[in-house]
Backbone as XML, in Angstrom:
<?xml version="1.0"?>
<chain id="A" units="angstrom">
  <residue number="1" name="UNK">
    <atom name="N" x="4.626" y="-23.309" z="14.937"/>
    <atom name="CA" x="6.047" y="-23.502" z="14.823"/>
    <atom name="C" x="6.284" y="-24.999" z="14.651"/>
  </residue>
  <residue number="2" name="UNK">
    <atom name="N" x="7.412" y="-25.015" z="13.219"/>
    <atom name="CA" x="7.278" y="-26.869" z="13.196"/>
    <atom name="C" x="8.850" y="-27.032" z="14.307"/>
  </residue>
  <residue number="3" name="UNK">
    <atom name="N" x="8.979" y="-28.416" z="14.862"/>
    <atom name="CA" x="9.878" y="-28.683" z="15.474"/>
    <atom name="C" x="10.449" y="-30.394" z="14.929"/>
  </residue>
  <residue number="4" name="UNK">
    <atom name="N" x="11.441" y="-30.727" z="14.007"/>
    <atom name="CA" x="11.769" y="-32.160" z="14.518"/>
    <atom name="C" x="12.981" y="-32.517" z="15.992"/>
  </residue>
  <residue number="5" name="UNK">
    <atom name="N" x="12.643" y="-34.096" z="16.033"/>
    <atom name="CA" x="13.693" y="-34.098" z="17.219"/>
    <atom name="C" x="14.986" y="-34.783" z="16.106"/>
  </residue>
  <residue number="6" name="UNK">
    <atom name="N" x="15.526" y="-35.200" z="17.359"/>
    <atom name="CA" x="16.501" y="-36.319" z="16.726"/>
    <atom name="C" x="16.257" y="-37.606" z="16.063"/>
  </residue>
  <residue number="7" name="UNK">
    <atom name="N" x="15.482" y="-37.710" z="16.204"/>
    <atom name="CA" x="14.813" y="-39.137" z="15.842"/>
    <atom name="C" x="14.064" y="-38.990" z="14.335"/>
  </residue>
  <residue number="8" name="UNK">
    <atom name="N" x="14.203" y="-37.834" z="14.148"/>
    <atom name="CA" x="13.114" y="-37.101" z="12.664"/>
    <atom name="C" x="11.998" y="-36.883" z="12.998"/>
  </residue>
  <residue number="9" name="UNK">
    <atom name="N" x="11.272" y="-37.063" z="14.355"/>
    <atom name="CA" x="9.555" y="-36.858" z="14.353"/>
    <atom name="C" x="9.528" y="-35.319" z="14.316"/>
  </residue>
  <residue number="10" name="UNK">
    <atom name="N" x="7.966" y="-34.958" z="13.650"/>
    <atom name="CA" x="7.578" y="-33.898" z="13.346"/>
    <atom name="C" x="6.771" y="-33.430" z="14.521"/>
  </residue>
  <residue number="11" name="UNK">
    <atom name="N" x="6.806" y="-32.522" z="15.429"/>
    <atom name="CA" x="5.962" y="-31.681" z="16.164"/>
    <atom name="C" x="5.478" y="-29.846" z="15.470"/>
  </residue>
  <residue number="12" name="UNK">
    <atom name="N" x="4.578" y="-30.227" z="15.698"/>
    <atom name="CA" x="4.036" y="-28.430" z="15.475"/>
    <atom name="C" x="3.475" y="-27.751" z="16.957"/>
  </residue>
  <residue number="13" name="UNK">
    <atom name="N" x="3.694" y="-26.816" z="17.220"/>
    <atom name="CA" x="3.393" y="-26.188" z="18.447"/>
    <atom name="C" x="2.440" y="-25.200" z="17.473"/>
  </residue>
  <residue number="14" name="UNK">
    <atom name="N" x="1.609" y="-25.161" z="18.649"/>
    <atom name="CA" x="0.445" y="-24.096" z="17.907"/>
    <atom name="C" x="0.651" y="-22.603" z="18.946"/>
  </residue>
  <residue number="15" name="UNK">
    <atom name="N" x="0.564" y="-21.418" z="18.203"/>
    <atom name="CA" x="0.721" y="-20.112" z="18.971"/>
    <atom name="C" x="-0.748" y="-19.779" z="19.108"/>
  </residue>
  <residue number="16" name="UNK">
    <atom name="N" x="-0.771" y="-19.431" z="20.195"/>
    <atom name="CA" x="-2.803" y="-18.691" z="20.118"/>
    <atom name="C" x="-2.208" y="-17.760" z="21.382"/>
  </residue>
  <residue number="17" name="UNK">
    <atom name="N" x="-3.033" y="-16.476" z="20.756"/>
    <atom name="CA" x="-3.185" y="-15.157" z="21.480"/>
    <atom name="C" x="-3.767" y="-15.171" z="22.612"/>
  </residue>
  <residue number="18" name="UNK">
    <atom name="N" x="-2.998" y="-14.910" z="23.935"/>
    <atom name="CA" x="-3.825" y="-14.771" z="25.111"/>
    <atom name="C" x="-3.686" y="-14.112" z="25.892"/>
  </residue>
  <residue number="19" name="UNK">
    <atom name="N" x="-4.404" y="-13.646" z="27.212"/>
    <atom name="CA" x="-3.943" y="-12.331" z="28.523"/>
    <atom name="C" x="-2.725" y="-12.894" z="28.726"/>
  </residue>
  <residue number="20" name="UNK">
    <atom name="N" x="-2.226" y="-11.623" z="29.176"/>
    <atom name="CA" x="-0.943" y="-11.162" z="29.665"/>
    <atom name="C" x="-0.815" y="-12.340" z="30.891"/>
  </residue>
  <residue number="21" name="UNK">
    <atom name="N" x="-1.829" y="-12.368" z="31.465"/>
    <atom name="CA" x="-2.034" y="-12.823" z="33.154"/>
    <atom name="C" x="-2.173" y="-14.911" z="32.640"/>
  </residue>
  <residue number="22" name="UNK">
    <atom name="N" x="-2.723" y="-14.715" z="31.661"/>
    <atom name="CA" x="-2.751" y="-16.505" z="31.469"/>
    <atom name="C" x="-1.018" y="-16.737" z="30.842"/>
  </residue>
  <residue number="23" name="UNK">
    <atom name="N" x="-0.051" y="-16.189" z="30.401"/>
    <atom name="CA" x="0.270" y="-16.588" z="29.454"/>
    <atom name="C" x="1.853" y="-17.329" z="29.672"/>
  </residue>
  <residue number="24" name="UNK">
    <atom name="N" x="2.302" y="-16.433" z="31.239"/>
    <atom name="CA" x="3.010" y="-17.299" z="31.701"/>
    <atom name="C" x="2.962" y="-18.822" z="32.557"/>
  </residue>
  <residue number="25" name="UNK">
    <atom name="N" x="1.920" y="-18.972" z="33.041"/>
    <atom name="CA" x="1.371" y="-20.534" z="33.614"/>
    <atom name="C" x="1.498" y="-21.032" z="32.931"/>
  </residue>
  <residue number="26" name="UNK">
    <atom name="N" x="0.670" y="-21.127" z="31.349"/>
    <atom name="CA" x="0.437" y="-22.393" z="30.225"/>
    <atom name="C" x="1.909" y="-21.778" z="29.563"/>
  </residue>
  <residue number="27" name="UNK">
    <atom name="N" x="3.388" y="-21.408" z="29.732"/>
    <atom name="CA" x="4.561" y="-21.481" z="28.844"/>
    <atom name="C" x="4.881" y="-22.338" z="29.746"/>
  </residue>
  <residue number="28" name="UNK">
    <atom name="N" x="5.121" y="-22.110" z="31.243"/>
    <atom name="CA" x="5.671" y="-22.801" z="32.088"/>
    <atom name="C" x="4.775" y="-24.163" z="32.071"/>
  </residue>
  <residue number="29" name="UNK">
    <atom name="N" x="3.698" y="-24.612" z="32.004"/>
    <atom name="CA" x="2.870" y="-26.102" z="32.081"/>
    <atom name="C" x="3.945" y="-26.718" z="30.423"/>
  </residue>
  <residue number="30" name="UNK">
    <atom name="N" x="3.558" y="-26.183" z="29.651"/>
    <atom name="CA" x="3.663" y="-26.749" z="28.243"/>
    <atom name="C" x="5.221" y="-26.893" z="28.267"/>
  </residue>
  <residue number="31" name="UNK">
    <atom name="N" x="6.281" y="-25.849" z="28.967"/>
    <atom name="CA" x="7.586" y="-26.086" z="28.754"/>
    <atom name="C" x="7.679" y="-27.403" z="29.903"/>
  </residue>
  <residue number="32" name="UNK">
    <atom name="N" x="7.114" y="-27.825" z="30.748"/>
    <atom name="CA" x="7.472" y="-28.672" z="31.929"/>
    <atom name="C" x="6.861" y="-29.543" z="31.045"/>
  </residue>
  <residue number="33" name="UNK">
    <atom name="N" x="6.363" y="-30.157" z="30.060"/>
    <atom name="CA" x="5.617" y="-31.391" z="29.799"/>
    <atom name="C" x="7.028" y="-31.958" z="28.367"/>
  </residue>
  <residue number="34" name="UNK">
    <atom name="N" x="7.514" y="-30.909" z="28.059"/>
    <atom name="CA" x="8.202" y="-30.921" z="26.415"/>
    <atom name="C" x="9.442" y="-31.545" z="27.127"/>
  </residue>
  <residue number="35" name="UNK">
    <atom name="N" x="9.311" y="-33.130" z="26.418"/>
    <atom name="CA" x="10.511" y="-33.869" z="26.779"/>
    <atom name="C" x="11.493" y="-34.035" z="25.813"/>
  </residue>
  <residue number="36" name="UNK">
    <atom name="N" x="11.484" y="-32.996" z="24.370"/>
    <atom name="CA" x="12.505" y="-33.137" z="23.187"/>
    <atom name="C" x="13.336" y="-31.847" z="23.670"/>
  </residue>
  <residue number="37" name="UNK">
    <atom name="N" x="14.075" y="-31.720" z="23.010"/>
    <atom name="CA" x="14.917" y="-30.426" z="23.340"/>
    <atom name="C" x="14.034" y="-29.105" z="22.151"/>
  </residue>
  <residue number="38" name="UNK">
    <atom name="N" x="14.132" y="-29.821" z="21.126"/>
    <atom name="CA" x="13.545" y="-29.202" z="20.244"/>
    <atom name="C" x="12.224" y="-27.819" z="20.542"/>
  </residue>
  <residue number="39" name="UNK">
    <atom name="N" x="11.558" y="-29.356" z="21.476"/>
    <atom name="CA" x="10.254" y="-28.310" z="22.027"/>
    <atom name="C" x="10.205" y="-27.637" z="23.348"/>
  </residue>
  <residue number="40" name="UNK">
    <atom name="N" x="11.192" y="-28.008" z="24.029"/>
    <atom name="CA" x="11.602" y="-26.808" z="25.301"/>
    <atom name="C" x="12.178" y="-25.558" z="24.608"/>
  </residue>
  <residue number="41" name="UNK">
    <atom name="N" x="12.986" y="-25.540" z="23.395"/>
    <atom name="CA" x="13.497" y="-24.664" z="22.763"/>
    <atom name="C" x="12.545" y="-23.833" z="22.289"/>
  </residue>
  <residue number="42" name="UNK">
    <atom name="N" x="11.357" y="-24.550" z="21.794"/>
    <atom name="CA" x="10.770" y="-23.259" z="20.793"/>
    <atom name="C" x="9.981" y="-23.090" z="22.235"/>
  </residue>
  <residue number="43" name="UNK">
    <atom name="N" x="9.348" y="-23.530" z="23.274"/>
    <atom name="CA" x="8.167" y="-23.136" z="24.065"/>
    <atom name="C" x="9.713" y="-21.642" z="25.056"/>
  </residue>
  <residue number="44" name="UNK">
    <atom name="N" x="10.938" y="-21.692" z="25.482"/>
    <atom name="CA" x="11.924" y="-20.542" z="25.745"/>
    <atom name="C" x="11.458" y="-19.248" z="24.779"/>
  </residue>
  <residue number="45" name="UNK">
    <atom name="N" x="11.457" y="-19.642" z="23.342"/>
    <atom name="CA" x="11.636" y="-18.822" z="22.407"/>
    <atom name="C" x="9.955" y="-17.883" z="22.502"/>
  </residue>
  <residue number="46" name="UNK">
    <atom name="N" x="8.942" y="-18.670" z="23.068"/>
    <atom name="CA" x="7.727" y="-18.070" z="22.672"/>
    <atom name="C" x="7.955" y="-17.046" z="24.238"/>
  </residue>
  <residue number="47" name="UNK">
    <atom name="N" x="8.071" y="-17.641" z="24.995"/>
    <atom name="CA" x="8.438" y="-17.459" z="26.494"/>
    <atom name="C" x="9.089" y="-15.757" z="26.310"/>
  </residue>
  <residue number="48" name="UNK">
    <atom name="N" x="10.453" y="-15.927" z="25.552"/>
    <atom name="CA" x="11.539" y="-14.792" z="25.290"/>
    <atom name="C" x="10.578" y="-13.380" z="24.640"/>
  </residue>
  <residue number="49" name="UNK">
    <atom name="N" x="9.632" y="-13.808" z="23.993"/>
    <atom name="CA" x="8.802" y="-12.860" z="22.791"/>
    <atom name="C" x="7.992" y="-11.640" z="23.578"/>
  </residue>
  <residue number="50" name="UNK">
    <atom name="N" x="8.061" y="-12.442" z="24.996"/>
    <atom name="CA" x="6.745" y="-11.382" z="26.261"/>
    <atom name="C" x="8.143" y="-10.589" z="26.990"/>
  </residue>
  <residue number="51" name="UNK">
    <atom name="N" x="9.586" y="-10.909" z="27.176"/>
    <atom name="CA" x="10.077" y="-10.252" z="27.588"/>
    <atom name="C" x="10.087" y="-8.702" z="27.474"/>
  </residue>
  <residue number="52" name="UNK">
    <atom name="N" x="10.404" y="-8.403" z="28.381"/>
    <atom name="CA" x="10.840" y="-6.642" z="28.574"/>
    <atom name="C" x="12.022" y="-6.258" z="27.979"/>
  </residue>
  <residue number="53" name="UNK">
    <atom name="N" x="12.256" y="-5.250" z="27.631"/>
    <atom name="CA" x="14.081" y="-4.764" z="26.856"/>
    <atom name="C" x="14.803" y="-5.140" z="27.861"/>
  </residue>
  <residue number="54" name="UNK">
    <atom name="N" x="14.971" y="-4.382" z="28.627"/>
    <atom name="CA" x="16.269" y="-4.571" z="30.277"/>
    <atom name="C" x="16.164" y="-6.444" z="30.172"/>
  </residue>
  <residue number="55" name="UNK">
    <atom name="N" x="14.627" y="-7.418" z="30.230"/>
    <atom name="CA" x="15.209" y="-8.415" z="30.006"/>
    <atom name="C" x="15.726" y="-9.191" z="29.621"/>
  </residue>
  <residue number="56" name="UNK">
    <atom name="N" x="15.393" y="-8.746" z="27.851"/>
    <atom name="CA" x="16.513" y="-8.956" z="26.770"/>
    <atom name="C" x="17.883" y="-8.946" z="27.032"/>
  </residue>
  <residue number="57" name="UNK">
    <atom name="N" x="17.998" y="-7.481" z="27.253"/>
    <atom name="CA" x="19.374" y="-7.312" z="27.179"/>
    <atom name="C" x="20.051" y="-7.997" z="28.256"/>
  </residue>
  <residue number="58" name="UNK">
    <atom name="N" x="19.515" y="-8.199" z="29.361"/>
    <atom name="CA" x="19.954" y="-9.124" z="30.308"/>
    <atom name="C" x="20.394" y="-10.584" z="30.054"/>
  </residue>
  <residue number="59" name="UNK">
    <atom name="N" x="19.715" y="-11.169" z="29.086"/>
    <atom name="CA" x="19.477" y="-12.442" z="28.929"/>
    <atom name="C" x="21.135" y="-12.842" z="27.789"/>
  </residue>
  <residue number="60" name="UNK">
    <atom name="N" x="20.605" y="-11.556" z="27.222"/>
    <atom name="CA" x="21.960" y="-11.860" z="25.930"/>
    <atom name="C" x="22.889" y="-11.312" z="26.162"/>
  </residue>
  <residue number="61" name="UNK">
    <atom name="N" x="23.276" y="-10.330" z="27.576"/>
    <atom name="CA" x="24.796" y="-10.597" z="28.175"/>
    <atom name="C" x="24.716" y="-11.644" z="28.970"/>
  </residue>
  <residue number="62" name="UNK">
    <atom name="N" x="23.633" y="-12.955" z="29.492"/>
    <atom name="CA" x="24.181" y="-14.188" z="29.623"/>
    <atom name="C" x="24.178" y="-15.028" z="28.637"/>
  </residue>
  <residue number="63" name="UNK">
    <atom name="N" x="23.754" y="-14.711" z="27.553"/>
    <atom name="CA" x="23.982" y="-15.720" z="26.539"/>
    <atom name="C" x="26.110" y="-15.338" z="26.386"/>
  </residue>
  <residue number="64" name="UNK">
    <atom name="N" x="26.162" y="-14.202" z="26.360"/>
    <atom name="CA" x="27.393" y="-13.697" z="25.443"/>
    <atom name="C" x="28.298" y="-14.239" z="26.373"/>
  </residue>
  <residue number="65" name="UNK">
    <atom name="N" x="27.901" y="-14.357" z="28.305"/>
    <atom name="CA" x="29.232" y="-14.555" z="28.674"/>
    <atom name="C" x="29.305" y="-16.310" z="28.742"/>
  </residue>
  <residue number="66" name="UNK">
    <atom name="N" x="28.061" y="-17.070" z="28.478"/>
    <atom name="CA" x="28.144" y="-18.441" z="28.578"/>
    <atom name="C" x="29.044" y="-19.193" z="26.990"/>
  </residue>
  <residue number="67" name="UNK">
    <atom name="N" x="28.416" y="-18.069" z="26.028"/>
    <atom name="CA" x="29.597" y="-18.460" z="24.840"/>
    <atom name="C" x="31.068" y="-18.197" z="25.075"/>
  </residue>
  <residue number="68" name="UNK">
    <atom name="N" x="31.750" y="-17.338" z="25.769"/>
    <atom name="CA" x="32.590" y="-16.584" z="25.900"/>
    <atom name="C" x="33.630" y="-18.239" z="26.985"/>
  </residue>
  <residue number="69" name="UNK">
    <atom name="N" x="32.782" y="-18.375" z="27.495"/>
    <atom name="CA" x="33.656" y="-19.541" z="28.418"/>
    <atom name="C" x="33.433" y="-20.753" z="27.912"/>
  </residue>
  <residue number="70" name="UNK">
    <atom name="N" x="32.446" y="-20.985" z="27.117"/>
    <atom name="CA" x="32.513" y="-22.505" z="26.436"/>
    <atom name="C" x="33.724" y="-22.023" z="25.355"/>
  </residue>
  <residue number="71" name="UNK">
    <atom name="N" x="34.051" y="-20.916" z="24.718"/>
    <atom name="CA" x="35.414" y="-20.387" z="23.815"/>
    <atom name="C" x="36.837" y="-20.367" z="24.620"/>
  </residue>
  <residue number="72" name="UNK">
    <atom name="N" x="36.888" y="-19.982" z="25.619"/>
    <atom name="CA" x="37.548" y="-20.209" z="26.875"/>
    <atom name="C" x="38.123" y="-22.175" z="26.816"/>
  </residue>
  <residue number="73" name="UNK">
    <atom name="N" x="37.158" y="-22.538" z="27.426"/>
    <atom name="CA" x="37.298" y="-23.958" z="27.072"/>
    <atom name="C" x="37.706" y="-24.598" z="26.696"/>
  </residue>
  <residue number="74" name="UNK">
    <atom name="N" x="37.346" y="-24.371" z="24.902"/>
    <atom name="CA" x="37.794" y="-25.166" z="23.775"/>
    <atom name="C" x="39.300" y="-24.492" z="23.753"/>
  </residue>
  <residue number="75" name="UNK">
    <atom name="N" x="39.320" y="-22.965" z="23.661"/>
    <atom name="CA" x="40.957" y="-23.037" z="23.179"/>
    <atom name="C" x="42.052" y="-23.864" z="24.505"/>
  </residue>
  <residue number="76" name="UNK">
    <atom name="N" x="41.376" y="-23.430" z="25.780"/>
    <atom name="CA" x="42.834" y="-24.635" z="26.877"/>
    <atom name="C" x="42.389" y="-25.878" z="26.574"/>
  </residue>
  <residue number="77" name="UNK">
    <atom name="N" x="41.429" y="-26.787" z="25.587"/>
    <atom name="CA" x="41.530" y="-27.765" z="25.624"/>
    <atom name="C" x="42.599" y="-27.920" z="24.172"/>
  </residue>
  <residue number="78" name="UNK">
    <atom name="N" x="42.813" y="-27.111" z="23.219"/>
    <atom name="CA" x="43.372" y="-27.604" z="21.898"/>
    <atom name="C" x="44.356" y="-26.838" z="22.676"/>
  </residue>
  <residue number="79" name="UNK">
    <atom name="N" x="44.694" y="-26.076" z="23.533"/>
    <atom name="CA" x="46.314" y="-26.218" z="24.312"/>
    <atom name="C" x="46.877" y="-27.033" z="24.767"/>
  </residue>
  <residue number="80" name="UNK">
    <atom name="N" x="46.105" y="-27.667" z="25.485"/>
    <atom name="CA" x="46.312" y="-28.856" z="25.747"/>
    <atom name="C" x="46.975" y="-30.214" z="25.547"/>
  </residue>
  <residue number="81" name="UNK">
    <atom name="N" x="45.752" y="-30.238" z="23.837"/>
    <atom name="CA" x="46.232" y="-31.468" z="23.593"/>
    <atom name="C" x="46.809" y="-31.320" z="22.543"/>
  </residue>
  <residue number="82" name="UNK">
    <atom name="N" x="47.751" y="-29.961" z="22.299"/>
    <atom name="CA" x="48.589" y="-29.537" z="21.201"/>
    <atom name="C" x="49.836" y="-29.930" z="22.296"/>
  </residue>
  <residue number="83" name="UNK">
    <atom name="N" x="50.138" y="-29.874" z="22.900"/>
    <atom name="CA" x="50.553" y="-29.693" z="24.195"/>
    <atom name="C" x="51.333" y="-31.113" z="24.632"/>
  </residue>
  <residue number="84" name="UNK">
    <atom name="N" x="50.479" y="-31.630" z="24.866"/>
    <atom name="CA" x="49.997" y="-33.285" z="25.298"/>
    <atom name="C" x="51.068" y="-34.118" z="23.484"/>
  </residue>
  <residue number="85" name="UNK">
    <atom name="N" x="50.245" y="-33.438" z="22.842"/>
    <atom name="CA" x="50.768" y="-34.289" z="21.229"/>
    <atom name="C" x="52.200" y="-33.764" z="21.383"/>
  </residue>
  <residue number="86" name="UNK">
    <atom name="N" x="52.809" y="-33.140" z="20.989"/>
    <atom name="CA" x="54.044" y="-32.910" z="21.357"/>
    <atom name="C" x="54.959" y="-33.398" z="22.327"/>
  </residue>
  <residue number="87" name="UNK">
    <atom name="N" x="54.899" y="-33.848" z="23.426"/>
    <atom name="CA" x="54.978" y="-33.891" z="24.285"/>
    <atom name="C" x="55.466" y="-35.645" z="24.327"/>
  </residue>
  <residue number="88" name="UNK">
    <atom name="N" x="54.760" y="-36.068" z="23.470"/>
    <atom name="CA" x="54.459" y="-37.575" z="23.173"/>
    <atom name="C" x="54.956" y="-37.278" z="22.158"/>
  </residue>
  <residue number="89" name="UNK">
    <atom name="N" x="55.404" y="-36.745" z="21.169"/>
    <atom name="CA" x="55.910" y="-37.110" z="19.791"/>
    <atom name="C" x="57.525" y="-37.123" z="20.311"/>
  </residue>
  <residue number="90" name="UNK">
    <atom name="N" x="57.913" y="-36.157" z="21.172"/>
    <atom name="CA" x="59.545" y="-36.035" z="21.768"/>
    <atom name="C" x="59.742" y="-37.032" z="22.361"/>
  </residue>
  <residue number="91" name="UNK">
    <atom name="N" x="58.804" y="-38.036" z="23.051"/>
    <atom name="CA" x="59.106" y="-38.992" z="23.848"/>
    <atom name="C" x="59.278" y="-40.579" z="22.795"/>
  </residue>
  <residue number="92" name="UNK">
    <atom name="N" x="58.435" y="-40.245" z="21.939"/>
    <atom name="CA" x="58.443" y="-41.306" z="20.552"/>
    <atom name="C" x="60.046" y="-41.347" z="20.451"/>
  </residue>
  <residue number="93" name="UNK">
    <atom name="N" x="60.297" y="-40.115" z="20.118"/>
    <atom name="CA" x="61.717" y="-39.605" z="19.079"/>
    <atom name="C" x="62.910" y="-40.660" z="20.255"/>
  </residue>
  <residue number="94" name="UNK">
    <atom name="N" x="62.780" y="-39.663" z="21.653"/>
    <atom name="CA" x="63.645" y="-40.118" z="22.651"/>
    <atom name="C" x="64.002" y="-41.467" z="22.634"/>
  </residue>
  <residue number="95" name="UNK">
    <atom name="N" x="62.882" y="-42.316" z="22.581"/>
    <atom name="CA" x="62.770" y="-43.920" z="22.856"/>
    <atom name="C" x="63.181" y="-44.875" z="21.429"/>
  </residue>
  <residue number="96" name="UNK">
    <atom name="N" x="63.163" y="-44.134" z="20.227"/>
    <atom name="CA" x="64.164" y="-44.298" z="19.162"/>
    <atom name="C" x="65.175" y="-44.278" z="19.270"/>
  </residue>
  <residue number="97" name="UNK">
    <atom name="N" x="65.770" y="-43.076" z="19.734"/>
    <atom name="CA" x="67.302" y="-42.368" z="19.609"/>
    <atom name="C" x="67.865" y="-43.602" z="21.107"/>
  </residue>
  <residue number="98" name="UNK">
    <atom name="N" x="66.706" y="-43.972" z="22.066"/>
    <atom name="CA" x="67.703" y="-44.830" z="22.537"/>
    <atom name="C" x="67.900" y="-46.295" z="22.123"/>
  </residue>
  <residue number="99" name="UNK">
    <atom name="N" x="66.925" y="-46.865" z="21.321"/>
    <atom name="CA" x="67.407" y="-48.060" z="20.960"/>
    <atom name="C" x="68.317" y="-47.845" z="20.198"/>
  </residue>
  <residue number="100" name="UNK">
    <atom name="N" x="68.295" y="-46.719" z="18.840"/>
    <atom name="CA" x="69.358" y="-46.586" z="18.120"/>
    <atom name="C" x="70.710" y="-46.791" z="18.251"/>
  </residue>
  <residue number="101" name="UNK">
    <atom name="N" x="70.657" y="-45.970" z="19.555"/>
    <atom name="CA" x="72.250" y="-45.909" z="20.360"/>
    <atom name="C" x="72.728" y="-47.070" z="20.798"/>
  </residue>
  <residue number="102" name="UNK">
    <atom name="N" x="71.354" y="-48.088" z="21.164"/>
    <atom name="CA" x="71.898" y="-49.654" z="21.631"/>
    <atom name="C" x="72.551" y="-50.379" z="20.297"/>
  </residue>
  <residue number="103" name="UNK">
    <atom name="N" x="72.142" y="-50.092" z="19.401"/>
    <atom name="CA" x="72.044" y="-50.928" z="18.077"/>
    <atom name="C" x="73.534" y="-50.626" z="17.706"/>
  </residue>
  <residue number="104" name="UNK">
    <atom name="N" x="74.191" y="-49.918" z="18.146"/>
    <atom name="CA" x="75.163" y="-48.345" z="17.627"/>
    <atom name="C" x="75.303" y="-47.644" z="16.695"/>
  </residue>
  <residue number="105" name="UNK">
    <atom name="N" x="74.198" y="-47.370" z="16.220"/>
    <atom name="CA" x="73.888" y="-46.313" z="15.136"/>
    <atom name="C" x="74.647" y="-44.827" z="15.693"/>
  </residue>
  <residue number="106" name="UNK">
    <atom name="N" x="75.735" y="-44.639" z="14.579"/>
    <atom name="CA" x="76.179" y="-43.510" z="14.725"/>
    <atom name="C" x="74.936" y="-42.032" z="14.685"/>
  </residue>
  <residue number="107" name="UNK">
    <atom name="N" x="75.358" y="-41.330" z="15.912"/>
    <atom name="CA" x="74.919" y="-40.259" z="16.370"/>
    <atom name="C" x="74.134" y="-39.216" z="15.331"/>
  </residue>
  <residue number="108" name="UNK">
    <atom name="N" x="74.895" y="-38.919" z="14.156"/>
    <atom name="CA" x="74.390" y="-38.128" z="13.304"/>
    <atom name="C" x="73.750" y="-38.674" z="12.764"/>
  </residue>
  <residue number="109" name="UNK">
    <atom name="N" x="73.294" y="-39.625" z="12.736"/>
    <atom name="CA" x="72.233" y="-40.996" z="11.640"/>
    <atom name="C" x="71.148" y="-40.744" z="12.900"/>
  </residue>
  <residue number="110" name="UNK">
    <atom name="N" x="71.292" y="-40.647" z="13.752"/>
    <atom name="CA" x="70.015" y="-40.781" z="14.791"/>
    <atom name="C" x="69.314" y="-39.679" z="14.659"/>
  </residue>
  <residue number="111" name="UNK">
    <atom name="N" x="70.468" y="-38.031" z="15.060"/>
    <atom name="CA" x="69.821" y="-36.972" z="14.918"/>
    <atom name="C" x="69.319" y="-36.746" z="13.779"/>
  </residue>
  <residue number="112" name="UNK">
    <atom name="N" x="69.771" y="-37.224" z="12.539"/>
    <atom name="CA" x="69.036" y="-36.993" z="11.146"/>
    <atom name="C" x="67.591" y="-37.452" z="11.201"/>
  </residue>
  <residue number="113" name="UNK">
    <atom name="N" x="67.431" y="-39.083" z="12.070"/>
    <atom name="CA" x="66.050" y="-39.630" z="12.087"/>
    <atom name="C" x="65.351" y="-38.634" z="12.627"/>
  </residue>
  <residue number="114" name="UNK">
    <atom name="N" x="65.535" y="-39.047" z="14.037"/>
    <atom name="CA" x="64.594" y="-38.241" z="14.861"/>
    <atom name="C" x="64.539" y="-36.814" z="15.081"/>
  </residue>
  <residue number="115" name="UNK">
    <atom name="N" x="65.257" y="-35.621" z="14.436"/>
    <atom name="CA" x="65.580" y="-34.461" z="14.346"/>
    <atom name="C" x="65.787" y="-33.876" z="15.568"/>
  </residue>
  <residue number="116" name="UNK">
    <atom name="N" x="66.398" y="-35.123" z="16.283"/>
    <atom name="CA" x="67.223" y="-34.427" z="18.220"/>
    <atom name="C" x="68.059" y="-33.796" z="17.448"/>
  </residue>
  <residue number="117" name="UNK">
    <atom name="N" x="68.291" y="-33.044" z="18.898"/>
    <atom name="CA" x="69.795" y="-32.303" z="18.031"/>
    <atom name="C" x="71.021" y="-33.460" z="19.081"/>
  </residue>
  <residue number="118" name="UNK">
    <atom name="N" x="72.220" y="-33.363" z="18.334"/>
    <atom name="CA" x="73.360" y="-34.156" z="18.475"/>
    <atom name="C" x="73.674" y="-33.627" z="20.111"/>
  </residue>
  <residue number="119" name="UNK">
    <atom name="N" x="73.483" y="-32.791" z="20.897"/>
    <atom name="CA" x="73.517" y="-32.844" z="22.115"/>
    <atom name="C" x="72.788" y="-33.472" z="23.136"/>
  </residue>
  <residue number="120" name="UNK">
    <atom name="N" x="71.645" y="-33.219" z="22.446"/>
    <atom name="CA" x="70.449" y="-34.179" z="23.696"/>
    <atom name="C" x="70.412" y="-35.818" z="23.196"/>
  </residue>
  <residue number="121" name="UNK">
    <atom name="N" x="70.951" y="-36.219" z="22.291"/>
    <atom name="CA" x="71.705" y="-38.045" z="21.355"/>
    <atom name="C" x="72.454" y="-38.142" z="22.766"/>
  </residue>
  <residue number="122" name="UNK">
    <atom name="N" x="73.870" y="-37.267" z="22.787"/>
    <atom name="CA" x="74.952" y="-37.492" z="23.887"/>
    <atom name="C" x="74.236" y="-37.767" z="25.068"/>
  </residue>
  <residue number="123" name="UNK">
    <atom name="N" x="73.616" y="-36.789" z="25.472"/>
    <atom name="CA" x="73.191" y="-37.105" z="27.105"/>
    <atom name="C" x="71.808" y="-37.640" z="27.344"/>
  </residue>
  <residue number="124" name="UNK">
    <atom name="N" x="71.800" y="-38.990" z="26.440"/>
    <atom name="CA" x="70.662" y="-39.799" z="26.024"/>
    <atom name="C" x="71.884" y="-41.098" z="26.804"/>
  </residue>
  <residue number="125" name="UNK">
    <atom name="N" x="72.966" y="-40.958" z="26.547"/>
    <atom name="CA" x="74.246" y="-42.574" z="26.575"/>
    <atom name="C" x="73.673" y="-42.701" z="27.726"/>
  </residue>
</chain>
């Protein structure tokens, strides 16, 4: 199996056939030595190949629920800062509409700028 890291270096992991009884020690030695991600990844993947079904299927309803909350995540974070942006664009507008009003820019010239409506201009005075 070829592996690069981040850096572009090339690793090859070599597969060789062995007892059942050797084969978890040397995944676990070789995965404890692999300091790229790359090669902890493929030495999991050779690791995954001896599994049992029940452990499969085990493994990939934790894969499904660890995607499921990093998705979780991302959407309250773009709530957030959909949220947050808004939030700050009304306060932009606000801090216009009040210098405006210092300047005395008639009311409907303000709400036209900043698209307040002519009630929340008034109880801006």
């Amino acid at each position: 199996m070829r592996c690069t890291d981040q850096s572009g270096c090339l690793y090859v992991v070599e597969m060789q056939m062995v007892d059942q009884k050797d084969y978890a020690p040397r995944a676990q030695y070789y995965s404890s030595i692999a300091k790229e991600k790359e090669l902890t990844d493929a030495f999991n993947v050779l690791a995954q190949s001896n599994w049992s079904k029940p452990e499969l299927e085990s493994y990939d309803r934790y894969l499904d629920n660890i995607r499921s909350q990093i998705n979780q995540i991302d959407t309250a974070e773009a709530k957030g800062e959909a949220k947050g942006l808004a939030k700050g664009l009304e306060k932009g507008k606000i801090q216009i509409a009040v210098r405006l009003l210092k300047k005395g820019t008639d009311i409907n010239i303000i709400a036209d700028l900043t698209d307040l409506s002519i009630e929340k201009i008034k109880n801006l005075k």
